[in-house]
C-alpha positions as semicolon CSV with decimal commas, in nm:
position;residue;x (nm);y (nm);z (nm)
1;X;0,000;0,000;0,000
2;X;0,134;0,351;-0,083
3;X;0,198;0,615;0,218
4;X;0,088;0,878;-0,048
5;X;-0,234;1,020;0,103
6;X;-0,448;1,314;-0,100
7;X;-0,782;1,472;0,076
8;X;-0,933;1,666;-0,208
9;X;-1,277;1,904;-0,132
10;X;-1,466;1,861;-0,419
11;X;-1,318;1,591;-0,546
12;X;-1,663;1,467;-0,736
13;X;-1,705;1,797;-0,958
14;X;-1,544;1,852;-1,287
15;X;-1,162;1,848;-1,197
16;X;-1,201;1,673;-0,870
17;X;-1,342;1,333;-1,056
18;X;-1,043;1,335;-1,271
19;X;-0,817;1,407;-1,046
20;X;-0,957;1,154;-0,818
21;X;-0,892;0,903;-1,092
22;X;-0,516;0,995;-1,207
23;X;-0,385;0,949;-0,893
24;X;-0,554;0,645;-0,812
25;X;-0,381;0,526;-1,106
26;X;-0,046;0,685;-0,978
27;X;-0,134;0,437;-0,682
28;X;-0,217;0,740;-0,422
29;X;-0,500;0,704;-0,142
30;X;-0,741;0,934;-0,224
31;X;-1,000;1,075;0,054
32;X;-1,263;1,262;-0,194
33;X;-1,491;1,514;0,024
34;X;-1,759;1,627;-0,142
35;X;-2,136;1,773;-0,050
36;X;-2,247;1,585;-0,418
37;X;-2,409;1,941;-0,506
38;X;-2,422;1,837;-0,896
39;X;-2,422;1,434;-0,776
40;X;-2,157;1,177;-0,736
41;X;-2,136;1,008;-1,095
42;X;-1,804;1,083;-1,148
43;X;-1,697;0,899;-0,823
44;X;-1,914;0,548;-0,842
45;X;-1,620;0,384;-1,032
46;X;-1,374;0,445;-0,742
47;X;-1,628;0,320;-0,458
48;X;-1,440;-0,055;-0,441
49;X;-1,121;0,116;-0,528
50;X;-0,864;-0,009;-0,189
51;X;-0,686;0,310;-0,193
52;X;-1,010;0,535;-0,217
53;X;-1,241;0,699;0,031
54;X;-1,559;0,921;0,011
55;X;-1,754;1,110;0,290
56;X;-2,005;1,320;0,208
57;X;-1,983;1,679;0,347
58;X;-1,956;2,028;0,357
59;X;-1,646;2,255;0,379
60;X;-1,822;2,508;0,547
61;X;-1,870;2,249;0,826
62;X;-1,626;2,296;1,128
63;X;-1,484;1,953;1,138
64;X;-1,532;1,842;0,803
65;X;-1,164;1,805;0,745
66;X;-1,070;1,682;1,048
67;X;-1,350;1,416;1,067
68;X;-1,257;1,278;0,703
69;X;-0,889;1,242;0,859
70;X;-1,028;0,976;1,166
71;X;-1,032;0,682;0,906
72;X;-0,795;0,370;0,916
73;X;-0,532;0,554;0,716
74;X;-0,315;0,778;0,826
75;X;-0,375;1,135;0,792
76;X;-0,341;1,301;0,436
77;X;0,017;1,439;0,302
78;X;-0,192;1,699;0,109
79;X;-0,438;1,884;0,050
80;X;-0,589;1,989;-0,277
81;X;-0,884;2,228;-0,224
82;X;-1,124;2,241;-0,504
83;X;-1,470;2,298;-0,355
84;X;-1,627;2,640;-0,414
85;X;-1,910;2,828;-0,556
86;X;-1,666;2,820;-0,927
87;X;-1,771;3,073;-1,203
88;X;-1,888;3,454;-1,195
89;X;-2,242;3,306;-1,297
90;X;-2,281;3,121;-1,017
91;X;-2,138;3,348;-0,758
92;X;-2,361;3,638;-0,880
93;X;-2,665;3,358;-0,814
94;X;-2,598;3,305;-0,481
95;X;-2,499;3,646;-0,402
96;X;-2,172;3,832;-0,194
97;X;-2,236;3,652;0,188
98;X;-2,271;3,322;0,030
99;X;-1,958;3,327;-0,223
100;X;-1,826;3,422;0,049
101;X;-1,856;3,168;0,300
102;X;-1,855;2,885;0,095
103;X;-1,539;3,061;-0,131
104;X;-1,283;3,248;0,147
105;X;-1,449;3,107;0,481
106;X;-1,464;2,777;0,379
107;X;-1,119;2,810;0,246
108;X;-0,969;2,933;0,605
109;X;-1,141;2,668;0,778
110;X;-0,995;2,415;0,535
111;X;-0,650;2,555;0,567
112;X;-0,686;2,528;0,967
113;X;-0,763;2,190;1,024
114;X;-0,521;2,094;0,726
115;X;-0,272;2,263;0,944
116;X;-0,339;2,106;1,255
117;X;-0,359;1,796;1,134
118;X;0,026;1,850;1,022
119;X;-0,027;1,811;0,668
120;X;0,215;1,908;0,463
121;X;0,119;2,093;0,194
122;X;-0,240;2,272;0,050
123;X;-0,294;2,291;-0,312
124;X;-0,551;2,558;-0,353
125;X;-0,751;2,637;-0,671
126;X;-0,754;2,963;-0,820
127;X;-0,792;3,147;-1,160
128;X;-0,697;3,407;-1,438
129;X;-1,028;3,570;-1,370
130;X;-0,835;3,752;-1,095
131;X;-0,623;3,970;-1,338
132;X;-0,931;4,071;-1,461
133;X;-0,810;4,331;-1,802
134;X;-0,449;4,376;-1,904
135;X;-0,347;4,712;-1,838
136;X;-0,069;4,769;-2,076
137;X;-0,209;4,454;-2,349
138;X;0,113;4,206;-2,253
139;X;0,085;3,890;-2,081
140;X;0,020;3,866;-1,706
141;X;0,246;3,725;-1,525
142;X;0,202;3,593;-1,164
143;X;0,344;3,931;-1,054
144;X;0,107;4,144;-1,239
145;X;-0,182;4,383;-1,018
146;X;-0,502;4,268;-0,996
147;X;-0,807;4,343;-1,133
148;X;-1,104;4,152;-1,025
149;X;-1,399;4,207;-1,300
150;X;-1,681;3,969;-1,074
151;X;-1,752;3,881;-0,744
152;X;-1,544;3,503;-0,838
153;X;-1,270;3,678;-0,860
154;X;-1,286;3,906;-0,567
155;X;-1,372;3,539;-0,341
156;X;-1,051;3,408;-0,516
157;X;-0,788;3,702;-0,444
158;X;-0,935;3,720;-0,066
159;X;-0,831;3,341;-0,027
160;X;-0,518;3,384;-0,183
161;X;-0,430;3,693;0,022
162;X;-0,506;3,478;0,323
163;X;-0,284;3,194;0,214
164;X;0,008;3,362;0,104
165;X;-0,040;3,508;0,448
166;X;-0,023;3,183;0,613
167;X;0,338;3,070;0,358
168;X;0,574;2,983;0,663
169;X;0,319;2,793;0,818
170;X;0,409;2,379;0,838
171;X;0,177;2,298;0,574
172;X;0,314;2,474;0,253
173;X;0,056;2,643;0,051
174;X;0,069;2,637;-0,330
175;X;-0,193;2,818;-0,539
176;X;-0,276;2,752;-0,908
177;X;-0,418;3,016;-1,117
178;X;-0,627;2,775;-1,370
179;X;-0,661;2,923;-1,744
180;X;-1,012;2,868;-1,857
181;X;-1,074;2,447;-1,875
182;X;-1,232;2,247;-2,169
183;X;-1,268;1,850;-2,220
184;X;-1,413;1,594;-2,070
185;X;-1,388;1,449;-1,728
186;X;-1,609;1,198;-1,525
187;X;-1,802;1,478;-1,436
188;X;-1,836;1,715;-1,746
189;X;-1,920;2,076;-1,741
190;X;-2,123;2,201;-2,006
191;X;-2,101;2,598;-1,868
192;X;-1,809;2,671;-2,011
193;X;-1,660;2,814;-2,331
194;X;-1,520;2,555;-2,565
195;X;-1,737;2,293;-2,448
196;X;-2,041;2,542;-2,454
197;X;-1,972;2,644;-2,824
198;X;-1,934;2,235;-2,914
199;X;-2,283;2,185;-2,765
200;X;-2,433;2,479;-2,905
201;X;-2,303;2,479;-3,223
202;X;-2,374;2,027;-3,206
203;X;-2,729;2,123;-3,103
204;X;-2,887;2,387;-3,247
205;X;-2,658;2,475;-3,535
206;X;-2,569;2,806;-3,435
207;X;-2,367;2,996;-3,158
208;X;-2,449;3,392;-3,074
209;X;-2,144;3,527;-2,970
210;X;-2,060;3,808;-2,706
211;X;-1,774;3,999;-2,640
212;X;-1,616;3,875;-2,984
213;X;-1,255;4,040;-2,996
214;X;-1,190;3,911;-2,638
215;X;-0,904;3,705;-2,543
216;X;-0,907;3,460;-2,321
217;X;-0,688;3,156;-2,211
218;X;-0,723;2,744;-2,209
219;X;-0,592;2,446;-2,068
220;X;-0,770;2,107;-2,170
221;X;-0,852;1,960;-1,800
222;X;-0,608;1,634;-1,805
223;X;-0,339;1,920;-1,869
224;X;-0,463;2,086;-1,522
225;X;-0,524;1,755;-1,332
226;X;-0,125;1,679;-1,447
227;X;-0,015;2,048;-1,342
228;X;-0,178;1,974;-1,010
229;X;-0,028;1,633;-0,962
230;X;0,350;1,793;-1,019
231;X;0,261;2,011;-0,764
232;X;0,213;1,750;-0,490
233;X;0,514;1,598;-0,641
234;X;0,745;1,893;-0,626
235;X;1,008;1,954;-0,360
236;X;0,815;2,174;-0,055
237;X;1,099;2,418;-0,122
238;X;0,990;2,485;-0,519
239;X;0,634;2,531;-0,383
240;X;0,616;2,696;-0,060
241;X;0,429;3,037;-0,090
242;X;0,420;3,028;-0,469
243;X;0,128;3,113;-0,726
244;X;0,148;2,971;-1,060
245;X;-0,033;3,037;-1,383
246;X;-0,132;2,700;-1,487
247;X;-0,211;2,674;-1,900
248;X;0,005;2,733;-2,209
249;X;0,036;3,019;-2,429
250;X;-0,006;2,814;-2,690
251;X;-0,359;2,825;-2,559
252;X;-0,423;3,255;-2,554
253;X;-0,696;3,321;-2,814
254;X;-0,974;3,512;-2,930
255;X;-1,318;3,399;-2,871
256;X;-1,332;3,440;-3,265
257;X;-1,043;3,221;-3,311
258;X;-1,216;2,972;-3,080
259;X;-1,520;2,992;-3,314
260;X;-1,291;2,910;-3,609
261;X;-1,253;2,609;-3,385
262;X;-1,550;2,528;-3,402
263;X;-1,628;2,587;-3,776
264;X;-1,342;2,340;-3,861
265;X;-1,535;2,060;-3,740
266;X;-1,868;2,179;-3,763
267;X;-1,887;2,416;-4,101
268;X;-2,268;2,450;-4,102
269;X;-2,288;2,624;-3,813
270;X;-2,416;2,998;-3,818
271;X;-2,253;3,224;-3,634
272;X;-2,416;3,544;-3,499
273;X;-2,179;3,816;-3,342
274;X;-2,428;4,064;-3,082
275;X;-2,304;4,359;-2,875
276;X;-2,348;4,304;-2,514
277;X;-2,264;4,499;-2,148
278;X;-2,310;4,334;-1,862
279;X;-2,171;4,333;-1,487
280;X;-1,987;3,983;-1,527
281;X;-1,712;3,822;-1,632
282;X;-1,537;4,097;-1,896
283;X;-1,168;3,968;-1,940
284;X;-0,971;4,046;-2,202
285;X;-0,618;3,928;-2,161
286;X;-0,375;3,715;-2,247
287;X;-0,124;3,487;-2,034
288;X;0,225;3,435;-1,941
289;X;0,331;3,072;-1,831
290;X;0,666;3,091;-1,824
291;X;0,689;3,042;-1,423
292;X;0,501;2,723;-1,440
293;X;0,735;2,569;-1,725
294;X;1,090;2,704;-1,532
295;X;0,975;2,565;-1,212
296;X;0,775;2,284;-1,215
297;X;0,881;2,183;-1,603
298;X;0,508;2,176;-1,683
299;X;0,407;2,256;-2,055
300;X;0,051;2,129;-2,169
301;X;-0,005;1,822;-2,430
302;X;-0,350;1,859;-2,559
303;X;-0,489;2,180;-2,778
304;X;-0,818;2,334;-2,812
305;X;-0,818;2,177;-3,122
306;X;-0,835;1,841;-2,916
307;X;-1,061;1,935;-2,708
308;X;-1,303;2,022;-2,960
309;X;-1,300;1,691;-3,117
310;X;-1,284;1,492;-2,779
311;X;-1,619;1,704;-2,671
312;X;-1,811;1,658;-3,067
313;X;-1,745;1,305;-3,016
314;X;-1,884;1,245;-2,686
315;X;-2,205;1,434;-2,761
316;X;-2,215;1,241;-3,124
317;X;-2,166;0,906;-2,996
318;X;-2,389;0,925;-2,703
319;X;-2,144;0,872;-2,416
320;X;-2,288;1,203;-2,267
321;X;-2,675;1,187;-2,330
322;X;-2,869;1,461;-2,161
323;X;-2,589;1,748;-2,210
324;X;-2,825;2,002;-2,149
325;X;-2,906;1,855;-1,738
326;X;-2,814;2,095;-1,465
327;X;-2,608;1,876;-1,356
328;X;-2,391;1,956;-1,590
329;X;-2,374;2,336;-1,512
330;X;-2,228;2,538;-1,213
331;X;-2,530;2,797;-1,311
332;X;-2,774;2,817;-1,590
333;X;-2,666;3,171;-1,726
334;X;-2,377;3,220;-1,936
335;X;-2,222;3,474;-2,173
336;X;-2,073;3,325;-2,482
């Protein structure tokens, strides 16, 4: 038996149930906590799995981390803290006091009884979303300001000000700031925008697109789930206190280029461009991830180009039959 123990919060949602399964495979114990918010699908394979664990709660619960740790094993090496409210959509929903709690409260408590527990290190789950616009149109690097465009993003710089906060504590925090994600994982998400324009465009034959000169940046989720793993794998000393872009820039485009994308493998679909202001999401920016790729030696393997075909051929052939279920949203509303 390995000695290799991962907790991860949220481990059944769309990079949790992944992740949950590559490191099984890397023969890690896995201890997935999870409040099954959009169900627990993605898990079921791993439920006779030796070296995996599931207990169903919620981070905002006092204990939660501390009570998943009383189990046979021993306690977790890591931590990898994925459960949120994720996406501007769904934190405008809920509204401010709620992101809040469940996206920088939760996140404290987590970090506490990680701490206590003397684990050694906390993986924590951020985004681009945080730069927000690029002030002087080059790539942001992990030392560029700030600038928050939705209430996400304000939850997600508040957590990482408290973590970086906490960087000579025993249990090393590293923080990942995720480009956008497409693919497909045991637990699909349908809400966002490459895999939204391959349903759309799949479905009805058309997409209507916002914001159309905007770039944006992506990383094909088995790319992140890998990122993640060579952080737990890293010497403490590479990660300690550190904030990484995670994505390529091989993956910086235009939401137009991303329809061109689309077109390649879908040329009948119509394409409708529509002017559109809204308090939400507005980057515009493109990426540096030249830290990740000194440090860590990350660089990404799959392209949006990939991704599109992997998504086209799971909605063709069936494997995902009901694409347009909740379940397979973080919130219903969405700007293209």
């Amino acid at each position: 038996m390995t000695d290799r123990h991962v907790l991860i919060t949220g481990g059944a949602g769309y990079i949790g149930s992944l992740l949950t399964s590559e490191l099984l495979r890397a023969n890690y114990r896995v201890t997935v906590l999870d409040s099954l918010l959009f169900g627990g699908e993605g898990i079921v394979p791993f439920l006779n799995h030796p070296n995996f664990h599931f207990i169903k709660s919620d981070v905002t619960e006092p204990r939660a981390i501390r009570d998943a740790a009383k189990r046979e094993w021993q306690k977790p090496n890591a931590v990898v803290h994925l459960a949120g409210i994720v996406g501007f959509p769904a934190c405008q929903a809920v509204g401010k006091q709620v992101a809040w709690k469940y996206n920088v409260e939760a996140t404290k408590m987590v970090f506490e009884q990680a701490s206590d527990l003397g684990v050694e290190r906390f993986v924590f789950a951020s985004t681009y979303s945080n730069y927000g616009l690029s002030e002087d149109g080059k790539p942001v690097t992990e030392e560029s300001p700030l600038n928050p465009q939705s209430l996400y993003a304000e939850t997600k710089i508040a957590s990482e000000e408290y973590l970086l906060s906490q960087k000579d504590a025993a249990c090393a925090p590293l923080l990942f700031r995720f480009a956008t994600l497409y693919g497909i994982s045991p637990r699909t998400r349908f809400d966002l925008i490459v895999n939204q324009f391959v349903l759309e465009a799949f479905t009805k034959r058309e997409l209507i697109i916002y914001q159309r000169g905007y770039s944006r940046s992506f990383v094909h989720i088995r790319d992140v789930v890998r990122g993640v793993m060579m952080g737990l794998e890293a010497e403490q000393k590479n990660i300690r206190g550190q904030v990484f872009n995670l994505g390529t820039e091989n993956g910086n485009y235009t939401k137009n280029e991303i329809v061109n994308f689309i077109l390649k493998r879908m040329p009948e679909t119509v394409v409708q461009f529509k002017d559109l202001t809204f308090g939400g999401d507005m980057r515009d920016i493109t990426v540096s991830f030249e830290k990740i790729k000194r440090v860590l030696g990350f660089d990404t393997t799959l392209t949006v180009d990939d991704g599109v075909r992997e998504v086209l051929f799971a909605l063709k052939s069936g494997l995902i039959r009901n694409p347009a279920d909740d379940r397979y949203r973080n919130a219903q509303f969405i700007v293209q």
